[in-house]
Backbone as JSON, one array per atom type, in Angstrom:
{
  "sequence": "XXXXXXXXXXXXXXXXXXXXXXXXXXXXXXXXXXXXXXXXXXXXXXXXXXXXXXXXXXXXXXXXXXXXXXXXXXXXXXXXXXXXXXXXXXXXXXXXXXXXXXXXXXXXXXXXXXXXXXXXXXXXXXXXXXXXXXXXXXXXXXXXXXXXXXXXXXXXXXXXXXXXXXXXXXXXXXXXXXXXXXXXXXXXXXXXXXXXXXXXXXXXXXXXXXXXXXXXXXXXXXXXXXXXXXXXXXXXXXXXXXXXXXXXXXXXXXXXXXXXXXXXXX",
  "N": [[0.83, -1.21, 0.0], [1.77, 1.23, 0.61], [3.53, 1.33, -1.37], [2.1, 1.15, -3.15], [0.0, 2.95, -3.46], [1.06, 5.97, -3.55], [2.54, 6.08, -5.85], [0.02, 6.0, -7.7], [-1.41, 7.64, -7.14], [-0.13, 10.28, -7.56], [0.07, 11.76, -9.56], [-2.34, 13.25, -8.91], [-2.29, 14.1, -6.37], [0.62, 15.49, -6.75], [4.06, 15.49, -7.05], [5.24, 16.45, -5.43], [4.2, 16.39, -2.69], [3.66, 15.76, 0.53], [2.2, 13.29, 1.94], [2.56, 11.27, -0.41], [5.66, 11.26, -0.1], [6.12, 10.66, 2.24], [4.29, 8.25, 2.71], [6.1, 6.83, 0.34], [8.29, 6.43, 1.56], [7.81, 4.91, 4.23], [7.23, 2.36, 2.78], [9.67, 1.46, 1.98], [10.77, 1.25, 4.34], [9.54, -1.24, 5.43], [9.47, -2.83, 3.49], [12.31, -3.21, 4.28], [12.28, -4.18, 6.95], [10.77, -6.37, 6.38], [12.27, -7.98, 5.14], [14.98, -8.32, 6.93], [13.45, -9.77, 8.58], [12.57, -12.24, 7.4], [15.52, -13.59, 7.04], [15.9, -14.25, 9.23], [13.96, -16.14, 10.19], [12.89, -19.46, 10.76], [11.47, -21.04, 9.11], [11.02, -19.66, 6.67], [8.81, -17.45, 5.11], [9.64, -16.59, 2.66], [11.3, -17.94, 0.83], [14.45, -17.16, 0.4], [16.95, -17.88, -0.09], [16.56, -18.94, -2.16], [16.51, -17.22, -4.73], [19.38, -16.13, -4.35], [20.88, -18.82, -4.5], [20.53, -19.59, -6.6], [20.83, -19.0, -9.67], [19.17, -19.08, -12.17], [16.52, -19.77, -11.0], [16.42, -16.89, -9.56], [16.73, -14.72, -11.74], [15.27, -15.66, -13.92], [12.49, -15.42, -12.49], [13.03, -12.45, -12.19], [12.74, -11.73, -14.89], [9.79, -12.74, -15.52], [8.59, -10.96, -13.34], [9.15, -8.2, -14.6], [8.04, -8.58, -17.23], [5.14, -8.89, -16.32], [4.8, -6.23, -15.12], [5.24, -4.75, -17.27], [3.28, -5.52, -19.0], [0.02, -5.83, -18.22], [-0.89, -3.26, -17.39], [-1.32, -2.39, -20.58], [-4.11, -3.69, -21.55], [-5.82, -2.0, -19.9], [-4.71, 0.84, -20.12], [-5.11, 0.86, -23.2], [-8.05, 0.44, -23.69], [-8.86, 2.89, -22.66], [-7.58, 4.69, -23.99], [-8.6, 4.09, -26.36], [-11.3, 4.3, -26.09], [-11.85, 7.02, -24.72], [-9.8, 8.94, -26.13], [-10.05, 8.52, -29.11], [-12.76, 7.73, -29.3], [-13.67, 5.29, -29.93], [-16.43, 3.43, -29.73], [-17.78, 1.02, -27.04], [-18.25, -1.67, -27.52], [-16.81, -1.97, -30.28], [-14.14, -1.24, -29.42], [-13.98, -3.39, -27.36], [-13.69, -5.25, -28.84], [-11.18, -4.78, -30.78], [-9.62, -5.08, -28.96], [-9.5, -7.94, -28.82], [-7.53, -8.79, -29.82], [-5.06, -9.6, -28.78], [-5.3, -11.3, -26.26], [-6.45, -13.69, -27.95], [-4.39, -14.57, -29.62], [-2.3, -15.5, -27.8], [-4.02, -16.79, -26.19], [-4.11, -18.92, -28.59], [-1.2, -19.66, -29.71], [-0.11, -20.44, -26.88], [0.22, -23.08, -25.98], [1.96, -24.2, -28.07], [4.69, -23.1, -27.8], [4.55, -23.78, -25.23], [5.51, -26.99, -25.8], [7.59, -26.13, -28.26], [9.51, -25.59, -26.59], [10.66, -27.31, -25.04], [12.0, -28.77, -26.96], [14.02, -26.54, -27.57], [14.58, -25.4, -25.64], [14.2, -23.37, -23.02], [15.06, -20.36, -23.0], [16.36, -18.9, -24.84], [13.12, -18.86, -26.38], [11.89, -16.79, -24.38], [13.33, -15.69, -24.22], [12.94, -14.12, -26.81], [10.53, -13.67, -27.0], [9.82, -11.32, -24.86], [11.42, -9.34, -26.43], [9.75, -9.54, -28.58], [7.24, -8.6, -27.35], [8.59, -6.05, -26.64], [8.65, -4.67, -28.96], [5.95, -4.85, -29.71], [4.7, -2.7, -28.24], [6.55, -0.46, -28.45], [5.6, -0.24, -30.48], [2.48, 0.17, -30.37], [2.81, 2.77, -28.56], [3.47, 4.38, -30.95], [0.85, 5.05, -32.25], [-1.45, 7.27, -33.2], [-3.37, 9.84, -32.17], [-6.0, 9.67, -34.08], [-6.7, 6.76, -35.7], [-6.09, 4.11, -37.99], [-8.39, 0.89, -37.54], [-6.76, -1.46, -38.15], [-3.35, -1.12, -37.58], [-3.79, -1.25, -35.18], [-4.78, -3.17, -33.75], [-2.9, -4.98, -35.0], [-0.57, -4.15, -32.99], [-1.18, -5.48, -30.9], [-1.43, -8.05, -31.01], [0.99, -8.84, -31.67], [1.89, -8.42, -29.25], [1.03, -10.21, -27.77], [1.74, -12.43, -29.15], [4.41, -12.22, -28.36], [3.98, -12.99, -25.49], [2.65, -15.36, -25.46], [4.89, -16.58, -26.46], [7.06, -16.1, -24.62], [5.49, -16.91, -21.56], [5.05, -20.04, -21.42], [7.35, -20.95, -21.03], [9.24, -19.36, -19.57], [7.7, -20.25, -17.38], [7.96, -22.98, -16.87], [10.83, -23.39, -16.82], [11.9, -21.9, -14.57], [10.24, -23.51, -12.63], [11.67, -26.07, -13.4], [14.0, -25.08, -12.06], [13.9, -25.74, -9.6], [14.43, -28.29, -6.95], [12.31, -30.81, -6.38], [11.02, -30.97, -3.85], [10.6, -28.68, -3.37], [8.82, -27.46, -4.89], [6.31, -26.55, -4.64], [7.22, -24.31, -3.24], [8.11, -22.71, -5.48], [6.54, -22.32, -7.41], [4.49, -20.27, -5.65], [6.43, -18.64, -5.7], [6.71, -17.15, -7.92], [3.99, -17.07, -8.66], [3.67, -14.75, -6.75], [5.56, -13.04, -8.2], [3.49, -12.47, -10.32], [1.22, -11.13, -9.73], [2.81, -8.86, -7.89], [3.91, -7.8, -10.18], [1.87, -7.38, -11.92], [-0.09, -5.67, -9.9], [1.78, -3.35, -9.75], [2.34, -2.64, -12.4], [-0.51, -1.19, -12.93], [-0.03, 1.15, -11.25], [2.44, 2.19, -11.69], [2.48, 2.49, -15.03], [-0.16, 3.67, -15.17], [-0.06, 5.74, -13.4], [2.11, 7.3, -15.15], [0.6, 7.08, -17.51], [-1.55, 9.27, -16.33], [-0.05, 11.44, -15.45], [0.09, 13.84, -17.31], [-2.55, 15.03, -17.18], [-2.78, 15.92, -15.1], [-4.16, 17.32, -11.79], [-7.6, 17.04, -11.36], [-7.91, 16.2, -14.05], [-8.72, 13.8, -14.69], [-11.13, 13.48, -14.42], [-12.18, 15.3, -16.32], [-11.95, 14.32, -18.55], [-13.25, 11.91, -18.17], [-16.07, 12.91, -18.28], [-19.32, 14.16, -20.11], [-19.58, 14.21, -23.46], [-16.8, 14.41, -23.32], [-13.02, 15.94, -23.36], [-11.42, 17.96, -25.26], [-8.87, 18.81, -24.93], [-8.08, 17.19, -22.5], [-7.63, 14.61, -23.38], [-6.18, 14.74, -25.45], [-3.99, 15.35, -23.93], [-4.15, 12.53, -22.19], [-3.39, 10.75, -24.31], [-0.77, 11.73, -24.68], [0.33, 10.92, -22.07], [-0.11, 8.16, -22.66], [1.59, 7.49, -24.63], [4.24, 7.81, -23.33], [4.25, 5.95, -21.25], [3.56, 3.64, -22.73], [6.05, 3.69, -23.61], [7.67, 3.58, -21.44], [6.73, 1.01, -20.32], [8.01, -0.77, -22.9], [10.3, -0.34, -22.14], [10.99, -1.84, -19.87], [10.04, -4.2, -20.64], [12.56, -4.65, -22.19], [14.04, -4.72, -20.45], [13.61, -7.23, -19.24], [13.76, -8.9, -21.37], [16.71, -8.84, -21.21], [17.13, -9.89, -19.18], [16.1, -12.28, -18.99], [17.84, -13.46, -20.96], [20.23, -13.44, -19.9], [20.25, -15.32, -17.82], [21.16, -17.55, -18.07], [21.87, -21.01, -19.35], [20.95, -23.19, -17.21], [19.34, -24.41, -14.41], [19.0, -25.31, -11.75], [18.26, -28.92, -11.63], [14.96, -30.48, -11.25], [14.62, -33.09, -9.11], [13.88, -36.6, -9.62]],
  "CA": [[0.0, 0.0, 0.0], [2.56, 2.09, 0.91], [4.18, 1.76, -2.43], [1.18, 1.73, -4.94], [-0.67, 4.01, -3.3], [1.61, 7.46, -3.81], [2.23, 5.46, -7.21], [-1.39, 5.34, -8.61], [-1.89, 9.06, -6.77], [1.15, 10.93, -7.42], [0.01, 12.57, -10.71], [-3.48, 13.96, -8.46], [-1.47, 14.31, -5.2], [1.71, 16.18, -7.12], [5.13, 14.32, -6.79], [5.87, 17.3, -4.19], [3.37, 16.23, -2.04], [4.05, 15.55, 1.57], [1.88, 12.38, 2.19], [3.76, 10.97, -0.92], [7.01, 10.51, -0.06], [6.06, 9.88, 3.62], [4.27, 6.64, 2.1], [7.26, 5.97, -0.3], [9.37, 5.6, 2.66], [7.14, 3.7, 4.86], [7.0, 0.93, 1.87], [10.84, 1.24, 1.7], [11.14, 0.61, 5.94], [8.42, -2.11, 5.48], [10.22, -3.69, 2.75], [13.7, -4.19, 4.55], [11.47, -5.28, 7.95], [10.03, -7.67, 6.3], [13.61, -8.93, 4.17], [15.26, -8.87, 7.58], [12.93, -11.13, 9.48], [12.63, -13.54, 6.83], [16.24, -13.79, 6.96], [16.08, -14.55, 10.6], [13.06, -17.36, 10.52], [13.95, -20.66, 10.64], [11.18, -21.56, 8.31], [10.67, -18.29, 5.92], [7.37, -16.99, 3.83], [9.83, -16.26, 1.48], [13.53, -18.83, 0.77], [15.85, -15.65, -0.12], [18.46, -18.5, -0.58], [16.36, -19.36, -3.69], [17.43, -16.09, -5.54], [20.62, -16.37, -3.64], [21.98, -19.66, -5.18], [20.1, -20.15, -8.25], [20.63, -17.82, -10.9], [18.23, -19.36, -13.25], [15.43, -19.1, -10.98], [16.21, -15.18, -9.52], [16.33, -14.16, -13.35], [13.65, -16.3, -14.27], [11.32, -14.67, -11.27], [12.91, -11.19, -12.24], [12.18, -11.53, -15.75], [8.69, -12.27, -14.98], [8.02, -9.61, -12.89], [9.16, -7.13, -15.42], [6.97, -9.14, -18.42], [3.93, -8.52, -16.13], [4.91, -4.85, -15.24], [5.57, -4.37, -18.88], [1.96, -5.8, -19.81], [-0.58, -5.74, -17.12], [-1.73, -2.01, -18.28], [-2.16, -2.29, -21.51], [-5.64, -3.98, -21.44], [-6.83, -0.97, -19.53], [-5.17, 2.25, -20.63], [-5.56, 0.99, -24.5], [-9.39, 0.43, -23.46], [-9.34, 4.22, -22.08], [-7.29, 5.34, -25.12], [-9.74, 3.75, -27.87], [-12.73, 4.51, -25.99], [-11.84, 8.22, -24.47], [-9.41, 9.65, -26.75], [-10.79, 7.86, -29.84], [-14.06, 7.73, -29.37], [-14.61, 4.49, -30.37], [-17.77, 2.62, -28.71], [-17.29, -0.14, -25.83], [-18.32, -2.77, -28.83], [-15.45, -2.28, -31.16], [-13.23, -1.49, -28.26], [-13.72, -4.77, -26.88], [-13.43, -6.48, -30.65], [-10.09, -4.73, -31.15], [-8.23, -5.71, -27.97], [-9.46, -9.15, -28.28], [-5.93, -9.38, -30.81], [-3.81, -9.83, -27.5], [-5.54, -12.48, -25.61], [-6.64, -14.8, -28.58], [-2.95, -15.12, -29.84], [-1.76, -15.98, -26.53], [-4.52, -18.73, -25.9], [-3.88, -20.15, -29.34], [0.24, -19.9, -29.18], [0.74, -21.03, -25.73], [-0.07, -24.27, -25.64], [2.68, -24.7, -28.89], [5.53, -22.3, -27.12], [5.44, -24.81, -24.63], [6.17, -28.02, -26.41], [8.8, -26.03, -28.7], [10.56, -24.73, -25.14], [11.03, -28.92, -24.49], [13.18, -29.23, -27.97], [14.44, -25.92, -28.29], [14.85, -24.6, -24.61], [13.05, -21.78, -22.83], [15.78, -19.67, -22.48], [15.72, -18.48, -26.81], [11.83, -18.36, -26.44], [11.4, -16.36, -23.31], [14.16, -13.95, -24.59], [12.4, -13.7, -28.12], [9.16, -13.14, -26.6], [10.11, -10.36, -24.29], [11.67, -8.85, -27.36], [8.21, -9.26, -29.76], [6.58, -7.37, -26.45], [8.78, -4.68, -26.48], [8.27, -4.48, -30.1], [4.51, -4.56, -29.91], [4.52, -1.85, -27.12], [6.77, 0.86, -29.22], [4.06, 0.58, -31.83], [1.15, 0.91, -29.87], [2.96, 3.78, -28.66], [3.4, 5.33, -32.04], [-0.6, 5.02, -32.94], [-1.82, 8.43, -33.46], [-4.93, 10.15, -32.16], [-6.95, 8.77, -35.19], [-5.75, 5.63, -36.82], [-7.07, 3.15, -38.21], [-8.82, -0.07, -36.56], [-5.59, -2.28, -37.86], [-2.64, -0.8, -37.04], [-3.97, -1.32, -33.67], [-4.45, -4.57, -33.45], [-1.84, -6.05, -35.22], [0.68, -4.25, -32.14], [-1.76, -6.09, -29.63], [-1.47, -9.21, -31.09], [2.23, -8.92, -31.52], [2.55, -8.16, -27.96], [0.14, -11.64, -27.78], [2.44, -13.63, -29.51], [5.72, -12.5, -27.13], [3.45, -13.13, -24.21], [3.08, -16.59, -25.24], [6.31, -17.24, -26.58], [7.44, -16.37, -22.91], [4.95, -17.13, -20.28], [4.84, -20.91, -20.34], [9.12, -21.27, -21.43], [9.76, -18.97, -18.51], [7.29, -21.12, -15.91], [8.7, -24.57, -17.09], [12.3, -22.82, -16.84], [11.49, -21.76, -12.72], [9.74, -25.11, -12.02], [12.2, -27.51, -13.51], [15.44, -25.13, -11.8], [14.15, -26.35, -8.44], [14.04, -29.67, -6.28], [10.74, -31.5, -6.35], [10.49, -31.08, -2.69], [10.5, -26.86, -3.58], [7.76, -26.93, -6.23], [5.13, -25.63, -4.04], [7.64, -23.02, -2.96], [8.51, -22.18, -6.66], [4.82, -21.84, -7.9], [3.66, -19.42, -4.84], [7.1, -17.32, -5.58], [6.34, -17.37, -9.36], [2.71, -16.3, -8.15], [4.1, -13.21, -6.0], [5.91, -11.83, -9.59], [2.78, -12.18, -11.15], [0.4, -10.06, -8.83], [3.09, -8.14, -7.78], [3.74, -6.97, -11.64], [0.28, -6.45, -11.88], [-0.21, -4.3, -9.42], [3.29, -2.45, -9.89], [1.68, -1.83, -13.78], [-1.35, -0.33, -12.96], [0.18, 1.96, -10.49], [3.51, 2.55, -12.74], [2.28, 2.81, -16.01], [-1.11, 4.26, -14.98], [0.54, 6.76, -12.85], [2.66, 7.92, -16.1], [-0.38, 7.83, -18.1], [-2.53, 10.03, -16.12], [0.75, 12.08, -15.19], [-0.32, 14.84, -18.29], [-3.58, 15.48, -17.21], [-3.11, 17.01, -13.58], [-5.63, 17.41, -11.4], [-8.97, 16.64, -11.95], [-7.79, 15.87, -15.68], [-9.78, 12.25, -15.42], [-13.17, 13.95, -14.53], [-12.29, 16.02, -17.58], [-12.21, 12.95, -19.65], [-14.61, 10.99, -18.04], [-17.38, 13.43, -18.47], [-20.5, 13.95, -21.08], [-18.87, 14.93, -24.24], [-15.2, 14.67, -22.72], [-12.49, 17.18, -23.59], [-10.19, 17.42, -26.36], [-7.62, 19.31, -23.91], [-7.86, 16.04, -21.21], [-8.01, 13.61, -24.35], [-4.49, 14.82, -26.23], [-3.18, 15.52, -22.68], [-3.91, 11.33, -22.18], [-2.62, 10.39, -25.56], [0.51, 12.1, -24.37], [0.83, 10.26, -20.9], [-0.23, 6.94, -23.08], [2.51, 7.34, -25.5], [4.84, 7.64, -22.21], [3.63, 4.98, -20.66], [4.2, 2.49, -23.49], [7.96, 3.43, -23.87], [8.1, 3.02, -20.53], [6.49, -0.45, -20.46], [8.58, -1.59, -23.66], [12.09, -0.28, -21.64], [10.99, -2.77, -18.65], [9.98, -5.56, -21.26], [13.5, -4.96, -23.05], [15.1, -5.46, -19.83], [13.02, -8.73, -18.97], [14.6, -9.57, -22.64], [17.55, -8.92, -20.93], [17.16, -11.05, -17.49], [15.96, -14.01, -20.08], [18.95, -14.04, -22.08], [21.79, -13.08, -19.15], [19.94, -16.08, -16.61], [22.18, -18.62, -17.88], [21.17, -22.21, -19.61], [21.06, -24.46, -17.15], [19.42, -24.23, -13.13], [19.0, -26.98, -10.34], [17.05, -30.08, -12.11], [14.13, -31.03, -10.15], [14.49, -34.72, -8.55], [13.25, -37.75, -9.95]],
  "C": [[0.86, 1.25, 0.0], [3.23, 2.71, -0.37], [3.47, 2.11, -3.66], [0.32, 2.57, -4.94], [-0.5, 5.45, -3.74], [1.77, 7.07, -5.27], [1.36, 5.88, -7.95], [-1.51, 7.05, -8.3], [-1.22, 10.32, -7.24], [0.76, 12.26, -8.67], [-2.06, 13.73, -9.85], [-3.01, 14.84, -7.65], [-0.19, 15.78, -5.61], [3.01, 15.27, -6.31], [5.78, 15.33, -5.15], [5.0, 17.2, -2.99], [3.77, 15.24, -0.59], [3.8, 14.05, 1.98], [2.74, 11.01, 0.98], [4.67, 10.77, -0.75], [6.84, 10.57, 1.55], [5.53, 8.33, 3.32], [5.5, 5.81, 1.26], [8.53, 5.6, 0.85], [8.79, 4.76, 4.05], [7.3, 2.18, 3.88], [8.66, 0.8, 1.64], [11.31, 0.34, 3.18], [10.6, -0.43, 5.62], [9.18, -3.11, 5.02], [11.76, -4.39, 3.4], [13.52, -4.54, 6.16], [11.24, -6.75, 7.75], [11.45, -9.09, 5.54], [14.53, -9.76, 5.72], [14.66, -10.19, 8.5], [12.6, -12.16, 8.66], [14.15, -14.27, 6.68], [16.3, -14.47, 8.38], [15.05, -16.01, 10.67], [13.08, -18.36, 9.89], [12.84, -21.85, 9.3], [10.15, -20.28, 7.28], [9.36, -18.41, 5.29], [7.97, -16.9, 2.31], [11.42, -17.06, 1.31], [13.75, -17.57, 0.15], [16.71, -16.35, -1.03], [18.33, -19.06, -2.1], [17.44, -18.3, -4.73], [18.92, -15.96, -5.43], [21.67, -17.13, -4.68], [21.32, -20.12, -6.57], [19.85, -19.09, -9.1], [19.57, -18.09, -11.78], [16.67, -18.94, -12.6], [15.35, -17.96, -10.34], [15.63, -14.45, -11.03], [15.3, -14.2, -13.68], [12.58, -15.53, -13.7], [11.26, -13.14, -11.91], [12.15, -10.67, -13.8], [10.45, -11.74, -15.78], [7.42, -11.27, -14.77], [7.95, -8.5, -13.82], [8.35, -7.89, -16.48], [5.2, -8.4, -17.05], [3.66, -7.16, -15.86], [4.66, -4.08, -16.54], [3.58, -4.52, -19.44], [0.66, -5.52, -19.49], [-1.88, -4.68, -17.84], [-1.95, -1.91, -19.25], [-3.76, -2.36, -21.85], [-6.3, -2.55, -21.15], [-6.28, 0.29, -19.82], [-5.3, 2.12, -22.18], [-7.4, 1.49, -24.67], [-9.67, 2.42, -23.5], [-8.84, 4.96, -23.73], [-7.92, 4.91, -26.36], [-10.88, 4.25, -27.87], [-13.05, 6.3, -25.89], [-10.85, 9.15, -25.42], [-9.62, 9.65, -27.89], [-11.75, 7.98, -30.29], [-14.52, 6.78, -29.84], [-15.67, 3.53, -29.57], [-16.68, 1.35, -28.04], [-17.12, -1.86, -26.95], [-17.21, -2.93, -29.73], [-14.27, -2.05, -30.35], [-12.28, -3.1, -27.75], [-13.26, -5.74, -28.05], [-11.76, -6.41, -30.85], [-9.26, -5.38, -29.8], [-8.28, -7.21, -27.57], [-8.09, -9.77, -29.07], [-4.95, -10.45, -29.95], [-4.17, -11.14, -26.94], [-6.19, -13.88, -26.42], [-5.12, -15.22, -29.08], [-2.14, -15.6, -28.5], [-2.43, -17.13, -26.08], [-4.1, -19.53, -27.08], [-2.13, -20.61, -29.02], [0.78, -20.31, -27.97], [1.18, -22.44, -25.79], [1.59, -24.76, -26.98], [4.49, -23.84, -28.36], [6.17, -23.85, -26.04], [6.0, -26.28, -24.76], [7.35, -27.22, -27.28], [9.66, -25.88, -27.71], [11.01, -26.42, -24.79], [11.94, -28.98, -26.17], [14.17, -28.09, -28.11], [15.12, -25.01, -27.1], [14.03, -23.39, -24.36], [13.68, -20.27, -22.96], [15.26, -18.62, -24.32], [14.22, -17.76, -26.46], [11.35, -17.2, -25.54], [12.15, -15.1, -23.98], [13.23, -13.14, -26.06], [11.12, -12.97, -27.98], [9.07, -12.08, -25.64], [10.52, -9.23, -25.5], [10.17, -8.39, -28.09], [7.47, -8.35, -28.31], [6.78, -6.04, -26.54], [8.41, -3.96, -27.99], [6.88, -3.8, -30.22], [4.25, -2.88, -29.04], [5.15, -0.54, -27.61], [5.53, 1.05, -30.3], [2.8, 0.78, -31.14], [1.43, 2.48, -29.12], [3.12, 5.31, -29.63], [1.67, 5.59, -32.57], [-0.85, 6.8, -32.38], [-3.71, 8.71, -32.55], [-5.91, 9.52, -33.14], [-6.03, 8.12, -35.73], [-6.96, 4.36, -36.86], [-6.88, 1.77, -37.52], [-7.2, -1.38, -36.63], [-4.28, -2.59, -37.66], [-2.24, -1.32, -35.77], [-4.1, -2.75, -33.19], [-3.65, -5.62, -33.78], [-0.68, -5.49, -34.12], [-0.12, -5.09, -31.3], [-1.62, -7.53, -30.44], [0.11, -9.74, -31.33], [2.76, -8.54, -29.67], [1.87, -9.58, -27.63], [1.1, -12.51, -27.88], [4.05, -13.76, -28.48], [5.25, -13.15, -25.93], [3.22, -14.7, -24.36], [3.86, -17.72, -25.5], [7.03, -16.94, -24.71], [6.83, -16.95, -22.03], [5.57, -19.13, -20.4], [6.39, -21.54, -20.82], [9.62, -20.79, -20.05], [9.13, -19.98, -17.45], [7.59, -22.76, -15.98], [10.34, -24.04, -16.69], [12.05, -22.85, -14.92], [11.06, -23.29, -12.04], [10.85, -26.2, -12.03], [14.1, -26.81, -12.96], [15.18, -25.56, -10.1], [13.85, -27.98, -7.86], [12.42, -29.78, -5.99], [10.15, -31.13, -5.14], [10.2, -29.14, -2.38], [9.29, -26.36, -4.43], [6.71, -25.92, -6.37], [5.44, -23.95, -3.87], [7.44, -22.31, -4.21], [7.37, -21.59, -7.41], [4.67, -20.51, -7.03], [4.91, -18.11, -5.68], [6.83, -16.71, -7.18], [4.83, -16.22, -9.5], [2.3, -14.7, -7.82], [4.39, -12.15, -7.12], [5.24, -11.64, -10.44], [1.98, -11.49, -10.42], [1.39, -8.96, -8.41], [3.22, -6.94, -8.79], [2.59, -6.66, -12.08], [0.06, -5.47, -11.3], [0.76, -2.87, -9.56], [2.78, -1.57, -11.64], [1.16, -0.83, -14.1], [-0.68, 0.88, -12.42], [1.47, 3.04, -11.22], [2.97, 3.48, -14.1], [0.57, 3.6, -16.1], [-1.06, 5.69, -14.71], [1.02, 7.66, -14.29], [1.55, 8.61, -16.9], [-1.19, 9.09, -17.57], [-1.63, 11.51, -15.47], [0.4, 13.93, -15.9], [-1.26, 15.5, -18.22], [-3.95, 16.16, -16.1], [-4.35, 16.78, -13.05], [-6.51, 17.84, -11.51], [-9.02, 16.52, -13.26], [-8.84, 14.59, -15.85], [-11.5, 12.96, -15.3], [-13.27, 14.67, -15.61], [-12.51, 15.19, -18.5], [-12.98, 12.44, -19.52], [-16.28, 11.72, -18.42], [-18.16, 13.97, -19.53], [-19.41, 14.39, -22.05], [-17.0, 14.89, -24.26], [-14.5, 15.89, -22.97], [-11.41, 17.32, -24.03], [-8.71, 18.08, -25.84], [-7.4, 17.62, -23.02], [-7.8, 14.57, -22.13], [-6.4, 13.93, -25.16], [-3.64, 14.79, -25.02], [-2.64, 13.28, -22.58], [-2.99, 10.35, -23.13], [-1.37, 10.63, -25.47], [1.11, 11.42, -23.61], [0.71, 8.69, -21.62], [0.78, 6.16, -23.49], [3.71, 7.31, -24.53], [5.47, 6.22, -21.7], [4.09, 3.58, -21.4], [5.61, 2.42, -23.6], [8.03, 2.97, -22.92], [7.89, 1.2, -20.54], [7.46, -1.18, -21.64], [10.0, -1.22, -22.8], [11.64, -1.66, -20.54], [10.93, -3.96, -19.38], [11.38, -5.96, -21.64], [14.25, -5.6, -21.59], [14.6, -6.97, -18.66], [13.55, -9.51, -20.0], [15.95, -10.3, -22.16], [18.02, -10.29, -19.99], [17.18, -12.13, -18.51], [17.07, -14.59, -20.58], [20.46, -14.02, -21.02], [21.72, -14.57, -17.96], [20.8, -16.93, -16.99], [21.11, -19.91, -18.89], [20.46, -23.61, -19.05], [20.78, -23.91, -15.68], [20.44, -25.58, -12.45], [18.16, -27.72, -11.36], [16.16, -30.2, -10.71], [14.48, -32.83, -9.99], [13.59, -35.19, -8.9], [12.03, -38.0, -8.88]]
}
């Protein structure tokens, strides 16, 4: 709370804002509270020593985190930027951003049988790559453009998403011992909610950065307002670089983790 709160607020609040960086340093104390006493308990919430001695699965985890940071927001400030800066209805809205999540259900399932002949390490890096890819071009889309522009970057950010996801979670699973699995899932778990929430708050924050306060009631309301509508388009276009720099360096983590963890036990 501490950390996604001034996060998500910061652009209402102002970054000079007192309660602001009294929360960003509560979530900083919090954070090395909570590192030390897991270091101290004799049966942790969180193994440290994972990240510690296994490079494959720290990377693995970190890359991850940054893939879901990186992605997370799209869904919802494209939604805001088709529907509110746009103007296109909730109906073709929803039609166009279904690009992203049908290429990802069909391609997963084949990602992860090539990741068993071909390794995950290649795929995970390639597919972090096609993200960041997809994510500069949805940043280049213009106030008006046309309907397929737009969905061929969302479905290219689709296809990285499931050239990585299930290369990276076979990669994490099979660098620990059998008797860790449970652990490895929950921590796996943590970099996916955590990058979620870190998204919205991140790349939300950026977006709505342009529009100052009370800029969203300017947008949200009858008619909207072509001042609080180019303002968004501005923080959007932001927003995506940002998200493709975090994907590139999830590219990165993918390709620097190494080839080879812990095997899991027979």
């Amino acid at each position: 709370m501490g950390l996604l709160v001034p996060l998500t607020f910061a652009s209402e609040w102002g970054w000079g804002s007192v309660r602001v960086w009294i929360l960003l340093v509560l979530s900083v104390l919090a954070l090395g509270a909570f590192q030390a006493r897991e270091t101290r308990a004799a049966v942790p919430l969180v193994d440290l020593d994972l990240l510690r001695r296994n490079r494959l699965f720290a990377a693995a985890n970190l890359a991850a985190l940054l893939n879901y940071m990186a992605l997370y927001a799209i869904a919802i400030l494209t939604a805001v930027q088709l529907q509110l800066v746009q103007g296109r209805s909730a109906k073709v809205t929803g039609g166009i951003m279904l690009g992203q999540p049908l290429m990802q259900a069909c391609l997963s399932p084949l990602s992860g049988r090539l990741s068993d002949r071909v390794g995950s390490r290649l795929l995970s890096t390639a597919g972090m790559l096609l993200t960041t890819l997809g994510m500069v071009l949805l940043s280049l889309l213009g106030h008006s453009v046309s309907m397929l522009p737009i969905v061929a970057a969302l479905a290219i950010v689709g296809v990285g998403m499931a050239a990585f996801s299930a290369p990276n979670t076979s990669a994490i699973m099979g660098s620990v011992d059998r008797s860790q699995l449970s652990v490895a899932s929950a921590f796996l778990g943590t970099m996916r909610v955590t990058g979620q929430a870190l998204s919205v708050a991140v790349l939300g924050g950026i977006a709505a950065s342009h529009l100052g306060p009370g800029g969203w009631r300017l947008l949200l309301r009858a008619g909207g307002s072509p001042q609080a509508a180019a303002a968004f388009a501005q923080g959007y276009r932001a927003a995506m670089v940002t998200g493709a720099g975090l994907a590139l360096l999830g590219a990165w983590a993918s390709l620097a983790r190494g080839a080879h963890g812990r095997p899991a036990k027979p």
